[in-house]
C-alpha positions as CSV (number, residue, x, y, z in Angstrom):
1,X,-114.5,174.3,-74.7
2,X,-114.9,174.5,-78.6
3,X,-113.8,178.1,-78.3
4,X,-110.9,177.8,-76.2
5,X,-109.5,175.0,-78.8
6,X,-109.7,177.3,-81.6
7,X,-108.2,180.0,-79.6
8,X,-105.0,178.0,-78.3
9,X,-105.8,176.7,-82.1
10,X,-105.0,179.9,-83.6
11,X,-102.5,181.1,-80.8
12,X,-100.3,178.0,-82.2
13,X,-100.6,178.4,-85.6
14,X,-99.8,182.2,-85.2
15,X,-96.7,181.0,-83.1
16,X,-95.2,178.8,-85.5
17,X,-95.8,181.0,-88.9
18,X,-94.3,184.2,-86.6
19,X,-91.0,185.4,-86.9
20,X,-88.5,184.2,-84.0
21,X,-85.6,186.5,-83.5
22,X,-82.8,185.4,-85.3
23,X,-79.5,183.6,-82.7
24,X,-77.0,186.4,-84.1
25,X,-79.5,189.2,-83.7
26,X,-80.2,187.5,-80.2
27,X,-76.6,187.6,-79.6
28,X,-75.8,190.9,-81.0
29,X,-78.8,192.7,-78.6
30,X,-77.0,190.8,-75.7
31,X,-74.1,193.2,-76.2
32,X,-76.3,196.2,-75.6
33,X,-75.1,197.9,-72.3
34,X,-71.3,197.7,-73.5
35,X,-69.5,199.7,-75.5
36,X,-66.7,197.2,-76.0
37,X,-69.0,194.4,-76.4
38,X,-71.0,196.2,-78.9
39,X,-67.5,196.7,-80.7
40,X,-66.8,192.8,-80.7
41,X,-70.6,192.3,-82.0
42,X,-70.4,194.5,-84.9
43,X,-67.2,193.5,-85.7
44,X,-68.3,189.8,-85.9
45,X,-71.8,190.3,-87.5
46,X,-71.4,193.3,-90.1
47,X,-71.0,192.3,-93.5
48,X,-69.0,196.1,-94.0
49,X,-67.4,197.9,-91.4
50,X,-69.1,200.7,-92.8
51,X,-72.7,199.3,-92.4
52,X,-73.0,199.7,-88.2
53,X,-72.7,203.7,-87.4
54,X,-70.0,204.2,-84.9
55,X,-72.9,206.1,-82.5
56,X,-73.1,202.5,-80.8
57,X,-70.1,202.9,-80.1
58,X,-69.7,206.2,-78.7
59,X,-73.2,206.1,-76.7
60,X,-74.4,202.9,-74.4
61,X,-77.8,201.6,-75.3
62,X,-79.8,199.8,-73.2
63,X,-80.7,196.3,-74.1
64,X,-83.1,196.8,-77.5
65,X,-87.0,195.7,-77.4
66,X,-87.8,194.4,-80.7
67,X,-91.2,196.0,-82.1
68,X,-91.5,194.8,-85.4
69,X,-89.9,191.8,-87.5
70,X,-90.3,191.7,-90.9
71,X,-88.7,189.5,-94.4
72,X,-87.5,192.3,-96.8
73,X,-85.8,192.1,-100.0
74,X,-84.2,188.5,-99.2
75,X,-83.3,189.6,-95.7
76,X,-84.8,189.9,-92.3
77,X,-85.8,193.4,-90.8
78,X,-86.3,194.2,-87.4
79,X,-87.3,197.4,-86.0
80,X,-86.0,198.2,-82.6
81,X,-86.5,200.5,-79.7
82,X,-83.2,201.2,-77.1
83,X,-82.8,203.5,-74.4
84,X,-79.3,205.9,-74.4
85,X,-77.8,204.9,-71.0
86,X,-75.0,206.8,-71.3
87,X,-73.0,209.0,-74.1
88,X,-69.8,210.7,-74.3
89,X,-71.0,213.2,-77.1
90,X,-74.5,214.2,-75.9
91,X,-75.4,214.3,-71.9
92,X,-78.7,215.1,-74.0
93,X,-79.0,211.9,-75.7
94,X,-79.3,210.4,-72.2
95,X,-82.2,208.9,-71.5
96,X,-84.1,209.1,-74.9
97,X,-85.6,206.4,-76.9
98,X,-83.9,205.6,-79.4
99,X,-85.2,203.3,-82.9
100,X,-83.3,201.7,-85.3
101,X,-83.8,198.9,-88.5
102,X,-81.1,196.1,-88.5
103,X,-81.5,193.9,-91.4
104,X,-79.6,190.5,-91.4
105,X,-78.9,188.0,-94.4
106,X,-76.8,184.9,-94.3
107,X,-75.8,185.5,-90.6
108,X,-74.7,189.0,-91.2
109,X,-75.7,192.8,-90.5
110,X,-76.2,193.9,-94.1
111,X,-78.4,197.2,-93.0
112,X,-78.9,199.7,-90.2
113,X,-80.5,202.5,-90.5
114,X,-80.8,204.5,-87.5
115,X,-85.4,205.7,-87.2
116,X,-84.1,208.7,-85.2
117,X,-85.5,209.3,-81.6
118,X,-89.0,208.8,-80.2
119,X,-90.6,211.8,-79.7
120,X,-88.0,213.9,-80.7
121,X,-84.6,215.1,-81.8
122,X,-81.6,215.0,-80.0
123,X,-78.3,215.9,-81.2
124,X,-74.9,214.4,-80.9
């Protein structure tokens, strides 16, 4: 019994110090799947139109899994994972895994930097 309340103990206190994904990063990887919603997204949420590469907008990524959360230079950082449904560019690109930092500050995309593929390279 003791060990079981140190465990849910721990399990809570790990809960409430962890890092919950942000409601604009929740609502920008809700777009995921659409090219036109990504547009809207980007356009809402970048702090520089510059900032988001316009690959999200030419290939459809699945819906990202975030692996990794971070706080980084006064902004939040997450890695994420996303699969290429479908691109215009590259039939190649199709399928692959593809990883990407989005860091947000103030309720805005202020980085992205795109990891590259997992396991590989593809070319657009």
């Amino acid at each position: 019994m003791k060990r079981l309340f140190v465990v849910l103990t721990l399990l809570l206190f790990f809960s409430a110090c962890g890092t919950s994904v942000l409601p604009e990063m929740k609502d920008f990887m809700s777009a995921f799947g659409s090219k036109e919603k990504v547009a809207v997204v980007v356009e809402k949420y970048a702090a520089d139109s510059e900032i988001v590469p316009k690959a999200l907008e030419i290939c459809e990524l699945g819906t990202p899994n975030i692996t990794n959360t971070e706080k980084k230079d006064g902004m939040v950082l997450y890695t994420a994972e996303a699969v290429v449904e479908d691109c215009e560019s590259s039939e190649t690109a199709v399928g692959t895994i593809r990883i990407f930092d989005i860091g947000w500050k103030d309720g805005k995309i202020v980085s992205f930097e795109w990891q590259g593929p997992k396991g590989g390279a593809v070319e657009y």
